[in-house]
C-alpha positions as CSV (number, residue, x, y, z in Angstrom):
1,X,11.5,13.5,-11.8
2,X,9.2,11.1,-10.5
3,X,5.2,11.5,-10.6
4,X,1.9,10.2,-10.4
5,X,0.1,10.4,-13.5
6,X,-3.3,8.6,-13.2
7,X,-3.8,11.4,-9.9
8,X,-7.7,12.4,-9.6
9,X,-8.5,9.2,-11.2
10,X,-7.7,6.6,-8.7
11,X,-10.2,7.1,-6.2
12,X,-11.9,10.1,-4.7
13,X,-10.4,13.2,-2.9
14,X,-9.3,11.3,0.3
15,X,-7.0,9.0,-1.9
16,X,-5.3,11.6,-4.0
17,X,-4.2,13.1,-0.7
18,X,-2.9,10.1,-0.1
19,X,-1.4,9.5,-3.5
20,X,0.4,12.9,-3.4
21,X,1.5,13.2,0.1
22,X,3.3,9.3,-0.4
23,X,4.4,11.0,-3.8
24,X,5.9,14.0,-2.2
25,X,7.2,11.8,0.4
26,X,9.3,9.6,-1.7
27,X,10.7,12.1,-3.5
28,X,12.1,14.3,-0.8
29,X,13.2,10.7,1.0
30,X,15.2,10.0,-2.5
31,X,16.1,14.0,-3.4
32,X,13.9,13.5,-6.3
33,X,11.8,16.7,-8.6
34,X,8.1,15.4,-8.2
35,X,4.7,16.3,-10.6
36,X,1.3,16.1,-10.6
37,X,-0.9,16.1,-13.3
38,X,-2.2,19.9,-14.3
39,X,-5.9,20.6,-13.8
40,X,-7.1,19.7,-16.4
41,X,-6.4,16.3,-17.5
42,X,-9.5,14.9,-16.9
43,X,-12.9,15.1,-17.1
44,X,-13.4,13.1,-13.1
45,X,-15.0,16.6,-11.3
46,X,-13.6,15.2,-8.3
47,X,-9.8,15.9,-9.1
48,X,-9.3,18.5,-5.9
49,X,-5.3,18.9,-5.6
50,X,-5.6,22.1,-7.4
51,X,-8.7,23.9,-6.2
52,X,-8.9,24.5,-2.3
53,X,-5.2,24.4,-1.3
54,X,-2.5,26.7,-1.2
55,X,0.2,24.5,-2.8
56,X,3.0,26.5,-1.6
57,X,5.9,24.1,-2.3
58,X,4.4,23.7,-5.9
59,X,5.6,25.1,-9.2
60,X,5.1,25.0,-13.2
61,X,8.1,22.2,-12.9
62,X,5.6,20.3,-10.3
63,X,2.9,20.5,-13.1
64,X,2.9,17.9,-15.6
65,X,3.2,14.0,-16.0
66,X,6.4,11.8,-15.7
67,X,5.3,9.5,-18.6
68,X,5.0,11.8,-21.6
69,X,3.4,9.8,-23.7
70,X,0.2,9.6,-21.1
71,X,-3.3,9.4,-22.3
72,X,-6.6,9.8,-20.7
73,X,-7.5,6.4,-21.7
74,X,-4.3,5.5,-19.5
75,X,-5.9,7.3,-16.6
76,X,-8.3,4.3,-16.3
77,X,-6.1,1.4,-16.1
78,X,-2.4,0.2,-14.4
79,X,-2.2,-2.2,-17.1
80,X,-3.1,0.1,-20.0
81,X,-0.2,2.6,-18.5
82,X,2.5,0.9,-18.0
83,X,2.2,-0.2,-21.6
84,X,2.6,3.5,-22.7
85,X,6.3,4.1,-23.1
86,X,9.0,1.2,-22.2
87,X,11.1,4.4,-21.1
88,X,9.2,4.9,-17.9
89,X,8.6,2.0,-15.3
90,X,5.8,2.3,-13.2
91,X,5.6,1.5,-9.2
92,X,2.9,0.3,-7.2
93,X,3.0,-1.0,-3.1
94,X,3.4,-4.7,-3.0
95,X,1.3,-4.5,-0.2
96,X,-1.5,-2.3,1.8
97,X,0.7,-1.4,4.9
98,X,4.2,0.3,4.5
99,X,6.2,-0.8,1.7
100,X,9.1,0.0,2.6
101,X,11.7,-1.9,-0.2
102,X,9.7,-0.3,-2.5
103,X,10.3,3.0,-0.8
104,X,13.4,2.9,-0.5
105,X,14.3,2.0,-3.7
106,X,12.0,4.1,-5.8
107,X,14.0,4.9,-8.8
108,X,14.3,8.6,-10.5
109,X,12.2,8.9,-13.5
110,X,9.6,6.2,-12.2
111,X,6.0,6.6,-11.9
112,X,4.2,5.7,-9.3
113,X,0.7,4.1,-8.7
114,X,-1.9,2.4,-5.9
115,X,-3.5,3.9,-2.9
116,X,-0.6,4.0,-0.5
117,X,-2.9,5.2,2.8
118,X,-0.4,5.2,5.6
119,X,1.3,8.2,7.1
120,X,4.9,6.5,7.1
121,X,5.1,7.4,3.2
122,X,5.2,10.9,4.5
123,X,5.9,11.7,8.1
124,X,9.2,12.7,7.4
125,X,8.2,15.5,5.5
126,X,4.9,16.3,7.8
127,X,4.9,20.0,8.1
128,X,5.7,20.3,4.3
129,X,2.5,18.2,3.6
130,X,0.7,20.0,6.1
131,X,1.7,23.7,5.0
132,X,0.5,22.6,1.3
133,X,-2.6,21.2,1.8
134,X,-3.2,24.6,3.4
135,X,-6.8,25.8,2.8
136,X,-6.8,29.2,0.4
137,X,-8.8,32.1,2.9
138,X,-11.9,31.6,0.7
139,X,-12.2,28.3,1.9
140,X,-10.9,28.9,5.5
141,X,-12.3,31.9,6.4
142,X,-15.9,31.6,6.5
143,X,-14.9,28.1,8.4
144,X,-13.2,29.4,11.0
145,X,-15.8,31.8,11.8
146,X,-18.5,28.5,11.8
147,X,-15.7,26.8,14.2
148,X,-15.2,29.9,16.4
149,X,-18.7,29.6,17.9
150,X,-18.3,26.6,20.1
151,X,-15.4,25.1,22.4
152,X,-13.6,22.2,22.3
153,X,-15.8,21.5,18.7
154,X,-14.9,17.7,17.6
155,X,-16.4,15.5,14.5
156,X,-18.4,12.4,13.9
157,X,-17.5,11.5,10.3
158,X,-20.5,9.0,8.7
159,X,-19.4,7.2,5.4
160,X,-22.5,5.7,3.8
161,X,-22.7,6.5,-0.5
162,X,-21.4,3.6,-2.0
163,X,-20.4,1.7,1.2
164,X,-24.1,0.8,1.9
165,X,-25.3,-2.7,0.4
166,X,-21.5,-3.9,0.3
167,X,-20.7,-4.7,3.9
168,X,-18.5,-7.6,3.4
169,X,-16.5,-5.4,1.5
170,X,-16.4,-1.8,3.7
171,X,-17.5,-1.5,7.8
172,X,-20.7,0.5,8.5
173,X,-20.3,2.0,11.6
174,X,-23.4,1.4,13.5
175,X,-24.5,3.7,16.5
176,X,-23.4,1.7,19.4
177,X,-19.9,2.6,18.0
178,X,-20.4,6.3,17.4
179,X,-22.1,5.7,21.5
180,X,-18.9,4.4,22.2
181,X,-16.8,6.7,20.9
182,X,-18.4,9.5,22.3
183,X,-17.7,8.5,25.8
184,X,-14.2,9.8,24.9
185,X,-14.9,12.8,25.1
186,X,-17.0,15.7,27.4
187,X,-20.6,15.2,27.5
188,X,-21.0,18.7,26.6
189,X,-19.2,18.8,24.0
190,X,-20.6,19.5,20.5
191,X,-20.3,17.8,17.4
192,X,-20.1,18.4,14.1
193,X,-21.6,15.6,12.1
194,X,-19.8,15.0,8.6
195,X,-21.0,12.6,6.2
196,X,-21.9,11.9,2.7
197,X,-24.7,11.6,3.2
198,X,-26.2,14.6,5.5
199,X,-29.9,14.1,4.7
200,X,-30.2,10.4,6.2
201,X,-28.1,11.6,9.6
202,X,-30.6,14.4,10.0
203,X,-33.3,11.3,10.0
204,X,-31.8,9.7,12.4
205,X,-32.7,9.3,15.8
206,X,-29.5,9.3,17.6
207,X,-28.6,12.8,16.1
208,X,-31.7,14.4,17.5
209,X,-30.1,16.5,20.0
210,X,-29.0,20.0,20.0
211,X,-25.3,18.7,20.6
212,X,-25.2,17.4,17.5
213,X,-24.3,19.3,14.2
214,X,-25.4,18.4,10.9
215,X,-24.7,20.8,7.4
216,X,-27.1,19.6,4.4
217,X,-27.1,22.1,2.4
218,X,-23.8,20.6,0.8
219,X,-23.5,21.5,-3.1
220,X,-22.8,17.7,-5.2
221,X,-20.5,17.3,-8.1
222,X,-21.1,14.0,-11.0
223,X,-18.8,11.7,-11.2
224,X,-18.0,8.2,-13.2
225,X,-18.5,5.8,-10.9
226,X,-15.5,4.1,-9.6
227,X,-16.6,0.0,-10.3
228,X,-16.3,0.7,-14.2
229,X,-20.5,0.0,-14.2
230,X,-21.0,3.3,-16.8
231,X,-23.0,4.9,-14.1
232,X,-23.4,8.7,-12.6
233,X,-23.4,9.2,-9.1
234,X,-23.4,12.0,-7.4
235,X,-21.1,12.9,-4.3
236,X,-20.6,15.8,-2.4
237,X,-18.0,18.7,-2.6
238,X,-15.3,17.7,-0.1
239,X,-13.5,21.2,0.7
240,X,-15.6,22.5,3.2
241,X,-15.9,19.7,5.1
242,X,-12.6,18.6,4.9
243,X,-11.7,22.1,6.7
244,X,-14.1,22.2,8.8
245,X,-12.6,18.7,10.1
246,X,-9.5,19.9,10.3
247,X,-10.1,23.1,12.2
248,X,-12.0,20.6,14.9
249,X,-10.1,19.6,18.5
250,X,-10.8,15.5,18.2
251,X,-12.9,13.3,16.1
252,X,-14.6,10.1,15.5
253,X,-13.9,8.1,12.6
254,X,-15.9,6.2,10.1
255,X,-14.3,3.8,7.2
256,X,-13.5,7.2,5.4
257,X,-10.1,8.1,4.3
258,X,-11.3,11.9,3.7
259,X,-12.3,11.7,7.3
260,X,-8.5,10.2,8.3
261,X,-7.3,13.3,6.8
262,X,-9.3,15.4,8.1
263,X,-8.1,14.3,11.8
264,X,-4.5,14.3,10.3
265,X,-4.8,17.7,9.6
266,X,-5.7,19.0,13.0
267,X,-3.7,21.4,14.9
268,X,-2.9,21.4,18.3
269,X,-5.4,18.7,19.3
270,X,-6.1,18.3,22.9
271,X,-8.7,15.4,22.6
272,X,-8.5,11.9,21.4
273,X,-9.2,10.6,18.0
274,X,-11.7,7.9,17.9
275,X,-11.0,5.3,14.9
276,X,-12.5,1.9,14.4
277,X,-10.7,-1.3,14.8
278,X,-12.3,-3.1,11.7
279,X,-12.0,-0.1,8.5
280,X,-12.7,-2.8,5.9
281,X,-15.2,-5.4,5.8
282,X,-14.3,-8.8,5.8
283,X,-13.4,-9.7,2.7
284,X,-11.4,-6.9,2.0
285,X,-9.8,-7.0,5.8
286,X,-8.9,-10.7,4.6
287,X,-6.1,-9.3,2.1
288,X,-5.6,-6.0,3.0
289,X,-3.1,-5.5,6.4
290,X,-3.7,-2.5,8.3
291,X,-1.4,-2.2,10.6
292,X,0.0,1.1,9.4
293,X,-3.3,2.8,8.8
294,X,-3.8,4.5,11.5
295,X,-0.8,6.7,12.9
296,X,-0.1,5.2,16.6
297,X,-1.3,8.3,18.8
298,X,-5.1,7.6,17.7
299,X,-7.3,5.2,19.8
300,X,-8.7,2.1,17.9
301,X,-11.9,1.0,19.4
302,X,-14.1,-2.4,18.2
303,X,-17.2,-1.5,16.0
């Protein structure tokens, strides 16, 4: 049994689909059981692998934590975990491309940690992944109905919420990118406009056209923030956007990994998907190696 015990806490819903698809992934490569931690083992609001999809693959075995000794106050810290129990040893990547020593020799009984956000953890067991992190009807339903009004619908995801003020750290795509982008794709074609931020892209200029589609009316969830400052933000429920994305023919990336799986998840796509070349600022671009970020059939353009 191998798991991922400080899942929901390690970054927001884009990363856990990460965390658990890599998870899932190794342990399939190695014949391996796999858990996740159960619903309710922590107080984060944004802990989603339980709530909108379908889990088919998952039972009460899948439910649980590999370290059985955890504690929440483990949740918050590699260091303070893998002083819990000298029984379990616990795994991060070495690196932020494809580790792959450390995938292939992910021992049984190990738990794993870090941020793992490349589709080579998991491609092997693609339409496993993909028929899990189906959406339940009462998430999917009322979507497709929104989607089924337009042709050839694709997205412009827009990451701003803790991004803006710390450029040198994530890219802010600027509108000459999302210009760029679009001359992908038809000029007729509409777009859904995603973001975390809905209110400011229905200020903006360059949205002011009846081919662009903005939702505000987006219901927000507290959470801890991430940097350890003791603060409350406030972020928007992912769900329906996430669907939405997915049930969308193209898109246009920001520096969002919620957006990246949105695209990911996307059936039968006939259009391109739009990514930029630069996902990190500079500083974090200077020791992070993303080669394997993006899977290859996407088209990277500067921003």
């Amino acid at each position: 049994m191998i798991g991922y015990d400080r899942l929901g806490t390690n970054g927001r819903f884009g990363n856990q689909l990460f965390q658990f698809a890599a998870l899932r992934g190794i342990a399939a490569y190695h014949g391996y059981d796999w858990c996740i931690p159960p619903d309710s083992h922590t107080t984060f609001a944004n802990y989603g692998m339980h709530h909108p999809f379908k889990m088919t693959s998952m039972t009460d075995k899948n439910i649980g934590f590999v370290n059985r000794n955890v504690s929440p106050q483990a949740m918050f810290s590699f260091d303070a975990l893998k002083n819990l129990n000298p029984d379990t040893k616990n795994v991060t990547e070495s690196c932020y491309n494809f580790d792959k020593e450390m995938f292939e020799n992910f021992e049984d009984g190990s738990n794993l940690d870090g941020y793992l956000q490349t589709e080579k953890y998991f491609k092997h067991i693609e339409d496993e992944i993909r028929e899990d992190l189906t959406f339940k009807d009462e998430i999917l339903k009322p979507c497709e109905e929104f989607v089924s009004q337009f042709d050839n619908l694709l997205y412009l995801h827009v990451r701003r919420g803790d991004n803006v003020g710390r450029e040198n750290y994530y890219s802010m795509m600027t509108f000459d990118y999302y210009q760029r982008a679009l001359e992908h794709f038809d000029d007729d074609a509409h777009v859904l406009v995603c973001s975390d931020d809905p209110e400011w892209c229905s200020e903006q200029e360059f949205f002011d056209n009846e081919r662009f589609l903005i939702n505000t009316d987006v219901p927000e969830y507290d959470h801890s923030c991430m940097e350890g400052d003791g603060r409350t933000r406030h972020s928007k429920v992912p769900y329906t956007d996430l669907c939405l994305m997915s049930l969308c023919n193209g898109a246009i990336l920001s520096s969002s990994t919620l957006g990246w799986w949105g695209a990911w998840l996307q059936k039968n796509r006939t259009n391109p998907v739009i990514v930029p070349e630069h996902f990190y600022g500079p500083v974090l671009e200077a020791v992070n190696n993303c080669c394997d970020l993006y899977p290859e059939e996407w088209t990277t353009i500067p921003n």
